[in-house]
Residue frames relative to the residue before (quaternion, step in Angstrom):
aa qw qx qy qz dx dy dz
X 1.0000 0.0000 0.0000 0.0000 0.00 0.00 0.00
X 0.4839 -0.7009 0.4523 0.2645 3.66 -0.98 0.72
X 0.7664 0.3006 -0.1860 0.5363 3.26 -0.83 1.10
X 0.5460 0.6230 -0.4205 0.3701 3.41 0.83 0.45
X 0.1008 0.7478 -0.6545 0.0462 3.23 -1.08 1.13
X 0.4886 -0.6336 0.5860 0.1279 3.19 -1.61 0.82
X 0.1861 -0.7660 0.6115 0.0691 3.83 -1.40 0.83
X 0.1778 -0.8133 0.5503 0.0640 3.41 -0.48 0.89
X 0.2153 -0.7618 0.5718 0.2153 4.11 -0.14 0.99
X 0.3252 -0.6928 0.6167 0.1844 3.31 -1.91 0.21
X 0.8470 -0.0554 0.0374 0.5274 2.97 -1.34 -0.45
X 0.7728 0.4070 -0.3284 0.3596 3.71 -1.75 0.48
X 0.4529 0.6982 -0.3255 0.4488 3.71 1.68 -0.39
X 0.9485 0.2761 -0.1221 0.0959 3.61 0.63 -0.65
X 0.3163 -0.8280 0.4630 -0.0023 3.12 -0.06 0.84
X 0.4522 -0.7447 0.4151 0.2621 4.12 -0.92 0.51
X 0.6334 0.2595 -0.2962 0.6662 2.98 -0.69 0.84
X 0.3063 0.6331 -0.6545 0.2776 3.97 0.47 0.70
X 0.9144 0.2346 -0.1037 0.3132 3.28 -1.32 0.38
X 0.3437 0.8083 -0.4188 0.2306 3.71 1.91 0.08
X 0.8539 0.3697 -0.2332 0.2825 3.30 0.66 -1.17
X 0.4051 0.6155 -0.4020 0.5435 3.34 1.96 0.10
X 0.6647 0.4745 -0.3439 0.4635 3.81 0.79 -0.89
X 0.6904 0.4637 -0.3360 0.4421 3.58 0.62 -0.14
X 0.6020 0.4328 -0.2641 0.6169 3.70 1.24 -0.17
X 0.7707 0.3715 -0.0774 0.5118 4.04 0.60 -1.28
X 0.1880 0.8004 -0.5437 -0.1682 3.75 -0.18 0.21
X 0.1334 0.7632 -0.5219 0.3569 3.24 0.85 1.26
X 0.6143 0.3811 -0.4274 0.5429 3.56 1.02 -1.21
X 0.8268 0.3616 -0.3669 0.2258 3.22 -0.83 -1.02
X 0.5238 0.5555 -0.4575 0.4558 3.54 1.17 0.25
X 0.4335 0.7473 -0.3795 0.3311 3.09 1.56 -1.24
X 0.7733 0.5677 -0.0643 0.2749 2.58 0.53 -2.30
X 0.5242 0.6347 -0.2679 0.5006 3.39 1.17 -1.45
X 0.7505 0.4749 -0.1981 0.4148 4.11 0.48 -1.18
X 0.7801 0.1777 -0.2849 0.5280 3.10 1.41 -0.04
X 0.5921 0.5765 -0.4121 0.3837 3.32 0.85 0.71
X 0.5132 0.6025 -0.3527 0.4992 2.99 1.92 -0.28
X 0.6515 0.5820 -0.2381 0.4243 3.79 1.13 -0.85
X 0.7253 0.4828 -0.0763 0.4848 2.82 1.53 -1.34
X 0.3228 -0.8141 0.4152 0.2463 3.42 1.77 0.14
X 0.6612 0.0990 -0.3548 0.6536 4.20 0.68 1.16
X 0.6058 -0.6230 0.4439 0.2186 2.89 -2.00 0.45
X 0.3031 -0.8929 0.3323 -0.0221 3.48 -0.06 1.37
X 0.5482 0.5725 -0.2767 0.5433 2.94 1.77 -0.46
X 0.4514 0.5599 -0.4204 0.5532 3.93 1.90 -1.16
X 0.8278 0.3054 -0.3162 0.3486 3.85 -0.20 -1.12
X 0.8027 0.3026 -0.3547 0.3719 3.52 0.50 0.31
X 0.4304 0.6285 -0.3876 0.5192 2.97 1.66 0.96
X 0.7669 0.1528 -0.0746 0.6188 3.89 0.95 -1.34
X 0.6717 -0.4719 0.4930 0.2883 3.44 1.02 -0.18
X 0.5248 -0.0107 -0.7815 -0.3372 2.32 -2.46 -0.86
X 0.6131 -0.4269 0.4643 0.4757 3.99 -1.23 0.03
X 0.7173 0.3660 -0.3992 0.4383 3.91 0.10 -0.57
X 0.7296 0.3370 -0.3769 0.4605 3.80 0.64 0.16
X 0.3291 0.6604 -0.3694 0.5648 3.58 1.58 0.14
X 0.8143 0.0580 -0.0992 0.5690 3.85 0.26 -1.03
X 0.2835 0.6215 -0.6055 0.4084 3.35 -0.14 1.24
X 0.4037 -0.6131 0.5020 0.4573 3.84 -0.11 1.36
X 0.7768 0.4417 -0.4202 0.1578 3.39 -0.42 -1.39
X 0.7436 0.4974 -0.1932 0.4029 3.53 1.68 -0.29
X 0.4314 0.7509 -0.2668 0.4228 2.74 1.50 -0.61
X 0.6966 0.5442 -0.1950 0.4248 3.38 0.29 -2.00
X 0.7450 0.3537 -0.3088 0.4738 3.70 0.44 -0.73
X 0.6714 0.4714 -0.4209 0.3872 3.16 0.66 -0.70
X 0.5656 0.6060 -0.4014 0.3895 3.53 0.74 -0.96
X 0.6340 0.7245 -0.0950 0.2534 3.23 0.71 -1.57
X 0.8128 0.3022 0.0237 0.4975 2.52 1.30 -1.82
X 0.4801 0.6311 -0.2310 0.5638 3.49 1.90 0.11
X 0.5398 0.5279 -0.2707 0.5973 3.45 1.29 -0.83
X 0.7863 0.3722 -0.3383 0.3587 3.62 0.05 -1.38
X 0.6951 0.3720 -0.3041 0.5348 3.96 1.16 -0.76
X 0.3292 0.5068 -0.6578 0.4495 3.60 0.71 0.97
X 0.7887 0.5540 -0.1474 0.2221 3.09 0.37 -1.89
X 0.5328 0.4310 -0.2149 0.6959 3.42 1.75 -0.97
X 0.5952 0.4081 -0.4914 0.4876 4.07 0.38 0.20
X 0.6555 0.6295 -0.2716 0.3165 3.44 0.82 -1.18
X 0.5891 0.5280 -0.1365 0.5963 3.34 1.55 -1.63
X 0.7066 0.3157 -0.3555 0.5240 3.99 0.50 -0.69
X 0.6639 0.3750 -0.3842 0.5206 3.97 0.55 0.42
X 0.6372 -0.6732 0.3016 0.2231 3.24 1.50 0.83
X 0.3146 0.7680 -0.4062 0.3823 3.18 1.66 0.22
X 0.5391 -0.6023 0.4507 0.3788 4.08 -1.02 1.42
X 0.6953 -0.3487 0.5607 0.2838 3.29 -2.00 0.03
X 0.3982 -0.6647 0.5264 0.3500 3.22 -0.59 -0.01
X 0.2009 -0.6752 0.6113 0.3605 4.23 -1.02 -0.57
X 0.7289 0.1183 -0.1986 0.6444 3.72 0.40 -0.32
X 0.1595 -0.5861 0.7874 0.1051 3.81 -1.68 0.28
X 0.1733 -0.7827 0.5792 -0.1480 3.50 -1.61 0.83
X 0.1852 0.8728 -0.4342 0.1243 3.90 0.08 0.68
X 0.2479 -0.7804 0.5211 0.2408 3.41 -0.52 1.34
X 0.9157 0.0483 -0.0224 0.3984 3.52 -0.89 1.20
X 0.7189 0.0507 0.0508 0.6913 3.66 0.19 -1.25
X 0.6004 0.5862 -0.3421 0.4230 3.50 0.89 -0.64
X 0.4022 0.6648 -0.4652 0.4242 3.39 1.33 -0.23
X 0.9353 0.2944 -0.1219 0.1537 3.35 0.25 -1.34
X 0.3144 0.6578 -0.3571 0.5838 2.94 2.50 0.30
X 0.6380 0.5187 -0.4134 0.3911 4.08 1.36 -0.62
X 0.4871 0.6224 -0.3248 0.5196 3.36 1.91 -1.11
X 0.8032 0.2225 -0.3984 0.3830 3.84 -0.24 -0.99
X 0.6379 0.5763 -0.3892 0.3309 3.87 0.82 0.20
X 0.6554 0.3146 -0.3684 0.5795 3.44 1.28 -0.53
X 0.6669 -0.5396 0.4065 0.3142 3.93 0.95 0.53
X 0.5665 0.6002 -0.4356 0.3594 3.73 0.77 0.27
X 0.7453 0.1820 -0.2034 0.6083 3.37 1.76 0.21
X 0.3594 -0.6026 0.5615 0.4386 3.81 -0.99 0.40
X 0.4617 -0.4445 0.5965 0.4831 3.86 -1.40 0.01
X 0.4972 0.4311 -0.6420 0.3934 4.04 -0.05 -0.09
X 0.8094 0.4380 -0.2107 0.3296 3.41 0.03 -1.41
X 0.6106 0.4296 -0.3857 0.5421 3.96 1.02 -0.03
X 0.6571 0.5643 -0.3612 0.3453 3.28 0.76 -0.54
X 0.6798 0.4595 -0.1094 0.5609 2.94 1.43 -0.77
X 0.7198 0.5068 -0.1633 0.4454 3.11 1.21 -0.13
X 0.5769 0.5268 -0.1532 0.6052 3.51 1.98 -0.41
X 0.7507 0.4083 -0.2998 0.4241 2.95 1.98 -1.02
X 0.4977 0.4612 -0.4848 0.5519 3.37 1.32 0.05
X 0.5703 0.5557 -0.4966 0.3454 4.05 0.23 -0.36
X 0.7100 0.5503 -0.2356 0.3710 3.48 0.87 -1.44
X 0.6581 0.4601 -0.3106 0.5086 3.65 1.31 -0.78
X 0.6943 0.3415 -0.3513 0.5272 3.60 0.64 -0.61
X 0.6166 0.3229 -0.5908 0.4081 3.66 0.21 0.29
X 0.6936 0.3761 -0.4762 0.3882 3.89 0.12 -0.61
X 0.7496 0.4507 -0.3576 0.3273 3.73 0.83 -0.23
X 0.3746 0.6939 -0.5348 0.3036 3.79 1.90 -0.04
X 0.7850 0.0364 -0.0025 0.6184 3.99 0.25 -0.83
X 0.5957 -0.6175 0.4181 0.2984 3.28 -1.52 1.45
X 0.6505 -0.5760 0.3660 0.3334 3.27 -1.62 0.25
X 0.7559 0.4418 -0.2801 0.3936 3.68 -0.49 0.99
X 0.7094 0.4810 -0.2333 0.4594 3.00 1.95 -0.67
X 0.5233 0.6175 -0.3149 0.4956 3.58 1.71 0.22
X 0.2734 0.7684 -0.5777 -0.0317 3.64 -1.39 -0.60
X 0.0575 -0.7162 0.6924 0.0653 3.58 -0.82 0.31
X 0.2520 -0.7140 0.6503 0.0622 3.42 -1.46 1.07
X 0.3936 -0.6823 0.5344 0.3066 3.95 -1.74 -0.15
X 0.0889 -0.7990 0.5792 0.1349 3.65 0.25 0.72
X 0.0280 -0.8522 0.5199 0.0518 3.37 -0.80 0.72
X 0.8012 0.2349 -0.1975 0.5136 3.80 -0.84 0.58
X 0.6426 0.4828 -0.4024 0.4381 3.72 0.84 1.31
X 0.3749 -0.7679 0.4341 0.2851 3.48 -0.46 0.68
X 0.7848 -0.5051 0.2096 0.2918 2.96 -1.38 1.34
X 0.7915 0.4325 -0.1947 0.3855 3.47 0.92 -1.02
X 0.5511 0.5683 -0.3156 0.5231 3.37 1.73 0.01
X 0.8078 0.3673 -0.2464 0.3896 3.24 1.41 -0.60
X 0.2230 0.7091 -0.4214 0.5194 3.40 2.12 0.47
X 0.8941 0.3415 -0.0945 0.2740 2.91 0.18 -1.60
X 0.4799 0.3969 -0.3779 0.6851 3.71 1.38 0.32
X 0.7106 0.3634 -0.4261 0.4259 3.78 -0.10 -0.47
X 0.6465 0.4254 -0.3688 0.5148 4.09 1.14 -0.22
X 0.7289 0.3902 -0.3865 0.4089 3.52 0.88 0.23
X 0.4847 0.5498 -0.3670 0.5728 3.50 1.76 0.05
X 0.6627 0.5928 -0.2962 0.3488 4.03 1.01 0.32
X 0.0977 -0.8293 0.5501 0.0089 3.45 0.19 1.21
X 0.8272 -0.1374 0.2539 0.4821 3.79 -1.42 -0.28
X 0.8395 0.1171 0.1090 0.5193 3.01 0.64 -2.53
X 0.7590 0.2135 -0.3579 0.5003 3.51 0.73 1.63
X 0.0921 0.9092 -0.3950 -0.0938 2.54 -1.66 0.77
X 0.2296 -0.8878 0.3798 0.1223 3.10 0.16 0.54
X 0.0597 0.7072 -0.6996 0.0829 4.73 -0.45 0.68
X 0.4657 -0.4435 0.7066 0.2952 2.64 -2.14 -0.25
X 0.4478 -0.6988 0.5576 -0.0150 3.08 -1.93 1.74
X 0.7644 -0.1099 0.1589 0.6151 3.30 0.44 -1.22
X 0.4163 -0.5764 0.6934 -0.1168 2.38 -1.77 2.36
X 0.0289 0.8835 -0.4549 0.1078 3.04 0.42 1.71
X 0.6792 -0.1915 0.1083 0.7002 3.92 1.14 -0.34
X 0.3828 -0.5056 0.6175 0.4653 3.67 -1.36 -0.55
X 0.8119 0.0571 -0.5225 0.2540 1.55 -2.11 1.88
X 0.6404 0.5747 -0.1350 0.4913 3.56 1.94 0.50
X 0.1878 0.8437 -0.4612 0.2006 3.42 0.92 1.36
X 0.1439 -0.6617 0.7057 0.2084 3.92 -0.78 0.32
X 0.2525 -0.7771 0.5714 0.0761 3.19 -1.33 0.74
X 0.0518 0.8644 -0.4977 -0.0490 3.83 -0.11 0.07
X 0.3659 0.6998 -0.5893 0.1703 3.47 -1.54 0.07
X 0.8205 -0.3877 0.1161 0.4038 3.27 -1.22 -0.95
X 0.5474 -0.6266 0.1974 0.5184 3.62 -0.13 1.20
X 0.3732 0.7724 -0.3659 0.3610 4.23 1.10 -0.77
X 0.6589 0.6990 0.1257 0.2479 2.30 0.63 -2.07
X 0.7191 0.4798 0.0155 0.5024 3.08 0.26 -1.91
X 0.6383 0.6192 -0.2026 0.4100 3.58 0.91 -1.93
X 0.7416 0.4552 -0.1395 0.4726 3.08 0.85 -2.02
X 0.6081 0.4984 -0.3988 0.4721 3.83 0.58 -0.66
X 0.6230 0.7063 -0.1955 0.2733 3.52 0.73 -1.23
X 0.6764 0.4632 -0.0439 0.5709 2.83 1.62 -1.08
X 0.6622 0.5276 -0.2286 0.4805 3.01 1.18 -0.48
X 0.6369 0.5531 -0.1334 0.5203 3.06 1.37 -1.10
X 0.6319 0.4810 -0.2597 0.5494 3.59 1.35 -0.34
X 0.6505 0.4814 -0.3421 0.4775 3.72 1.30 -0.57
X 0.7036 0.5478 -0.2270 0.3916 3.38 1.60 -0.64
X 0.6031 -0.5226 0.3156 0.5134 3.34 1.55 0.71
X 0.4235 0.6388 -0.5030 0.3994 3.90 0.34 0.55
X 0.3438 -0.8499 0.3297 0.2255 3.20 -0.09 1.81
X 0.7065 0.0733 -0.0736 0.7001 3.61 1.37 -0.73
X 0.0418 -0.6266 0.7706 0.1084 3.63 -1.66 0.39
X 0.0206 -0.7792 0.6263 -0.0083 3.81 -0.67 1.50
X 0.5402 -0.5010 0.6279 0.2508 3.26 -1.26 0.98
X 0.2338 -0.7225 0.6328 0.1515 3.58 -1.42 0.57
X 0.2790 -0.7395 0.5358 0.2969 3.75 -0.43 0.53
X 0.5321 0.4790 -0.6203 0.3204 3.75 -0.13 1.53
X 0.5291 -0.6919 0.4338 0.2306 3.53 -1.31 1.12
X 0.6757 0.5322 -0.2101 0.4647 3.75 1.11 0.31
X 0.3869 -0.7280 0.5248 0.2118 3.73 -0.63 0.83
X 0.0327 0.8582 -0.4954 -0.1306 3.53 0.52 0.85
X 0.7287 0.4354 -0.1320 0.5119 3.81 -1.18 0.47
X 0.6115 0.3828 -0.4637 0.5143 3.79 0.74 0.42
X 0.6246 -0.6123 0.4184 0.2446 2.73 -1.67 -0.55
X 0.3829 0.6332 -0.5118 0.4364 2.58 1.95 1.34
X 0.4074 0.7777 -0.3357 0.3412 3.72 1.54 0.13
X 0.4153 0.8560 -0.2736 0.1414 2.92 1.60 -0.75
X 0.6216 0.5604 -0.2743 0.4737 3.33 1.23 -1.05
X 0.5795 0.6066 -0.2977 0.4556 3.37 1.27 -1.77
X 0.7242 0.4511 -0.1970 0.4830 4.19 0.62 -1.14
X 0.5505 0.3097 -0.5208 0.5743 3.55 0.85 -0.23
X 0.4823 0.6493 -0.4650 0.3599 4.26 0.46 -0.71
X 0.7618 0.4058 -0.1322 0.4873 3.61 0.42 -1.59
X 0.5237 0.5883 -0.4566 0.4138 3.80 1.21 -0.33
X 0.8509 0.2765 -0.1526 0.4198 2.91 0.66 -1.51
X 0.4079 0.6377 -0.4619 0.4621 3.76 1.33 0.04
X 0.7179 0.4096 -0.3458 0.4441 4.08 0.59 -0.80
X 0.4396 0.6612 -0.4987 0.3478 3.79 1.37 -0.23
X 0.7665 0.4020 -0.2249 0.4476 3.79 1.30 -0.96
X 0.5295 0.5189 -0.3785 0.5542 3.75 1.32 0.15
X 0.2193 -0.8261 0.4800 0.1975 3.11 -2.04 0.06
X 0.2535 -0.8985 0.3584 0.0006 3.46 0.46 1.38
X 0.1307 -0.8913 0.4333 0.0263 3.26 -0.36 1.98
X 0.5122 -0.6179 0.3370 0.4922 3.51 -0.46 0.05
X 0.5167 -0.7609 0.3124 0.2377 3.51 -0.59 1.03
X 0.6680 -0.5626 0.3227 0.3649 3.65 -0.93 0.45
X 0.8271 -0.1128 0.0247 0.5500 2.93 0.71 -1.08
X 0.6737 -0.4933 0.1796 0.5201 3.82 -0.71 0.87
X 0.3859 -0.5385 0.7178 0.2141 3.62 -1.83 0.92
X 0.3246 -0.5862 0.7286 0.1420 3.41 -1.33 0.09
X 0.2264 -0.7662 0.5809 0.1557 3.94 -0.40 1.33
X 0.3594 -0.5544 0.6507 0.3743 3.86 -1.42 0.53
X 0.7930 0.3827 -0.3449 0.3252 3.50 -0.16 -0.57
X 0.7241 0.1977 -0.2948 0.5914 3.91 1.06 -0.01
X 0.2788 -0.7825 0.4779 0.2856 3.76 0.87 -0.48
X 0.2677 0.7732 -0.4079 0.4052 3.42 1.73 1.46
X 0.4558 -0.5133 0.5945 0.4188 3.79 -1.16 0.38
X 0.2552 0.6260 -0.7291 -0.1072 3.21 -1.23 -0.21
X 0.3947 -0.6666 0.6323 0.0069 2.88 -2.01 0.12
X 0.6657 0.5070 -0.2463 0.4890 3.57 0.67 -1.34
X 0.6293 -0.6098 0.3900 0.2830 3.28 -1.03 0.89
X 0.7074 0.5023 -0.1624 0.4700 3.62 1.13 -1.56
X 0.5672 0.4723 -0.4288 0.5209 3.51 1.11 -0.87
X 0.5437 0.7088 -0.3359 0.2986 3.69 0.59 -1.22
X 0.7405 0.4924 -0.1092 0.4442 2.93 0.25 -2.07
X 0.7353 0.3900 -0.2258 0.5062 4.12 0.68 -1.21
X 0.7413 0.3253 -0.4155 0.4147 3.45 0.54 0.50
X 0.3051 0.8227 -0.2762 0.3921 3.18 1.56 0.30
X 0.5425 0.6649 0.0673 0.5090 2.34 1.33 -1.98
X 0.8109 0.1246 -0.2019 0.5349 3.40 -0.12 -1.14
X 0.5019 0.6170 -0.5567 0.2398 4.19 0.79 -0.55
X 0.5879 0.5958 -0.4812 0.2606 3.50 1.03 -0.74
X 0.8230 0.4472 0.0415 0.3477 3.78 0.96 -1.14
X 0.6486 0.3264 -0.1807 0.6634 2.99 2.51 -0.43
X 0.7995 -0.4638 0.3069 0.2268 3.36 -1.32 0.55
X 0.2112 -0.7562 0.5296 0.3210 3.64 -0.33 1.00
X 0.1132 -0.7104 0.6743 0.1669 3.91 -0.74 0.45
X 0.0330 -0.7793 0.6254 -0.0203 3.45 0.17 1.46
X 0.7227 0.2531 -0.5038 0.3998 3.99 -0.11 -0.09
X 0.3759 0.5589 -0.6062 0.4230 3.81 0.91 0.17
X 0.6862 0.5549 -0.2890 0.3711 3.81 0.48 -1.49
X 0.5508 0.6227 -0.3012 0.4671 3.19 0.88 -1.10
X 0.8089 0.4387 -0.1541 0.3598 3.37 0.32 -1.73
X 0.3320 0.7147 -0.2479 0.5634 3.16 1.67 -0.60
X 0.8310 0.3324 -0.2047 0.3963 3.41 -0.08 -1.17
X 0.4127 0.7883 -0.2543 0.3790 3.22 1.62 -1.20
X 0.7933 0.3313 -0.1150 0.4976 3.30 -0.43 -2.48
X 0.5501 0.6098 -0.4578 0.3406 4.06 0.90 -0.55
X 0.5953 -0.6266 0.3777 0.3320 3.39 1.25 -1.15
X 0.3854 0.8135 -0.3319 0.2820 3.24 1.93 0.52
X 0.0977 -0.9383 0.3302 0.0325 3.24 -0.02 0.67
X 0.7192 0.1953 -0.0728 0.6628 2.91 1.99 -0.23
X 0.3473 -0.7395 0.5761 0.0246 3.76 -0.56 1.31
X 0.0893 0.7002 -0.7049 -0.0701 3.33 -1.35 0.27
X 0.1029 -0.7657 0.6265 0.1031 4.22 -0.61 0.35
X 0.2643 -0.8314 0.4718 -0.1278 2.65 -0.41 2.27
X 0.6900 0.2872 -0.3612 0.5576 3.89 0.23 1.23
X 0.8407 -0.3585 0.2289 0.3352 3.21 -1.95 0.32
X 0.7896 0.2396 -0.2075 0.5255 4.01 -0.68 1.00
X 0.2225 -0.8177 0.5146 0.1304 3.28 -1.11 0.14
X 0.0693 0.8635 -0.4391 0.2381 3.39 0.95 1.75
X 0.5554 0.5695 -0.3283 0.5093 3.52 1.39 -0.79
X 0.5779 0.5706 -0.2745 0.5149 3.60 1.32 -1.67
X 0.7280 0.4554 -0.3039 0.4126 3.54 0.51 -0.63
X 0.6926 0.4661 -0.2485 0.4912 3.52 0.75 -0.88
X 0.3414 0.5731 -0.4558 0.5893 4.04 1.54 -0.12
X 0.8190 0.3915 -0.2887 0.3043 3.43 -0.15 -1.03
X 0.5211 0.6534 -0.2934 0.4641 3.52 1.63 -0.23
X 0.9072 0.2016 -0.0622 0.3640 2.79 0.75 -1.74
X 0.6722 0.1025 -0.1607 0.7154 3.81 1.33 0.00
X 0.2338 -0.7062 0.6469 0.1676 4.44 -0.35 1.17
X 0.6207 0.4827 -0.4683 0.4030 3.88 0.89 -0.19
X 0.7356 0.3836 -0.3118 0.4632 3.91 0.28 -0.71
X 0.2808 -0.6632 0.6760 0.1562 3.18 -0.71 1.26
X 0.0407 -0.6854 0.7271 -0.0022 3.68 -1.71 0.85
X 0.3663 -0.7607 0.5341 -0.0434 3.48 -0.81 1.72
X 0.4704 -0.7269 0.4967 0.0594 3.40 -1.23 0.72
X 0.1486 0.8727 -0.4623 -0.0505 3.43 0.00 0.36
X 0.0943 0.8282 -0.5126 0.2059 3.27 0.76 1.66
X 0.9229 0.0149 0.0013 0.3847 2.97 1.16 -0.75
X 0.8090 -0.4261 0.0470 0.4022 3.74 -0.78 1.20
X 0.6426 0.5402 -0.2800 0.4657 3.56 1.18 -0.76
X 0.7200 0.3762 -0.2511 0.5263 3.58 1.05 -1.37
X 0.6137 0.5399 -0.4976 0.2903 3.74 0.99 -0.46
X 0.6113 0.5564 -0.2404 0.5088 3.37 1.29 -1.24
X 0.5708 0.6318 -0.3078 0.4246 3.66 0.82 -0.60
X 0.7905 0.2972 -0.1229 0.5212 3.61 0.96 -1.42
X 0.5978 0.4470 -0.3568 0.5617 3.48 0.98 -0.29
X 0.6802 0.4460 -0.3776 0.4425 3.72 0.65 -0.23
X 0.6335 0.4642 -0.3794 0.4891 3.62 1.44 -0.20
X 0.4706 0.6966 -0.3266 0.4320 3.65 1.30 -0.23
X 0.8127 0.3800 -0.3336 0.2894 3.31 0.88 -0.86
């Protein structure tokens, strides 16, 4: 179908026992699975099957799993005959579940790659000294502009993810963070939620975590992609392998501007959405940022068969 593009979520999507009742109908996932546990040297498909949940949300575990849940949607999606996408799209980690679908990565190599991403972000700043909140109901430029006056030599504190209007995450140092927060509540911001992760993801405390991924892609091979990626950090198509790879790089430490992406996809001519991994948070943020484009879920057997059956 023209104008189709696919969303790939990130971190915060998962949950045990994701993806069970599709594996019993599709045995694509658990092969899926099987390809990245072999890379990934344990059985990944066991932990997001029994759990335990505290070793489930650990970045360094997380990422693959997400990753690797997205990609056997996507191969389920394609064996119900479901179109190609024309544009792909990933919020954050979801980035690289868009990479192993338009082919510009193998799933061995993200898996392995997200898992080396996922340790060097929770290890760029110790635990306790980060934090990232949800500010809700404030425009973007109101909340720029208090989070640059809460920044000192030794702190800092921006918005991360430009997630829809009226939907900003804010991160940095935890000080920081507190002190904006408050500030950001005096400034008419209907809610400001604390997020329960132990890491400032997306600043420029990440920095270490991005020099990590520089030299982590030196051992991968990154093709140019089939069809155009949509960057978080410029909300551009690309293609080329090198352009690809250097924003990669910087997504770890710059801001996702997901409704920029979104919009991107939009003015291209997308008319139809599909959100291709566990939950249906991307589907939710559609509804924020354009109420006309409907964006489907394909968590589960009814909606997969449902959207691949409107494809044909």
């Amino acid at each position: 179908m023209a104008g189709l593009a696919f969303l790939f979520p990130g971190q915060g999507s998962q949950s045990v026992g994701m993806l069970g009742e599709i594996a019993a109908r599709y045995p694509v996932v658990q092969e899926t699975f099987a390809e990245s546990s072999d890379a990934l040297g344990y059985d990944l498909w066991a932990l997001v099957s029994d759990g335990p949940e505290d070793q489930l949300t650990l970045t360094e575990y997380t990422q693959p799993a997400i990753l690797t849940a997205s990609t056997a949607l996507y191969r389920c999606w394609r064996a119900e005959s479901g179109s190609a996408p024309e544009f792909v799209a990933g919020h954050s980690l979801g980035e690289y579940s868009a990479l192993v679908v338009a082919e510009s990565l193998t799933l061995a190599d993200a898996a392995r790659l997200v898992q080396i991403r996922g340790r060097a972000m929770q290890s760029a700043v110790p635990s306790g000294e980060g934090a990232m909140s949800a500010v809700l109901g404030l425009d973007d430029k109101i909340i720029d502009d208090i989070c640059l006056r809460h920044c000192t030599e030794d702190t800092y504190v921006g918005a991360v993810n430009y997630n829809s209007p009226g939907q900003v995450v804010i991160a940095g140092h935890a000080q920081a963070v507190l002190a904006a927060s408050e500030s950001l509540k005096e400034s008419g911001a209907k809610k400001v939620l604390p997020l329960a992760v132990s890491a400032p993801f997306h600043t420029p405390l990440m920095q270490p975590a991005a020099g990590a991924m520089a030299e982590a892609f030196h051992s991968v091979a990154l093709n140019d992609a089939l069809m155009p990626v949509i960057s978080n950090v410029d909300a551009q198509p690309h293609r080329k392998a090198i352009e690809i790879r250097r924003r990669l790089v910087r997504q770890v430490s710059e801001p996702v501007i997901w409704t920029r992406c979104v919009g991107t996809l939009l003015q291209a001519g997308c008319d139809r959405f599909l959100e291709c991994g566990p939950g249906k948070v991307l589907s939710g943020l559609m509804k924020r940022i354009d109420k006309s484009v409907a964006c489907s879920p394909l968590e589960a057997i009814d909606t997969l068969q449902s959207a691949s059956g409107e494809s044909l």
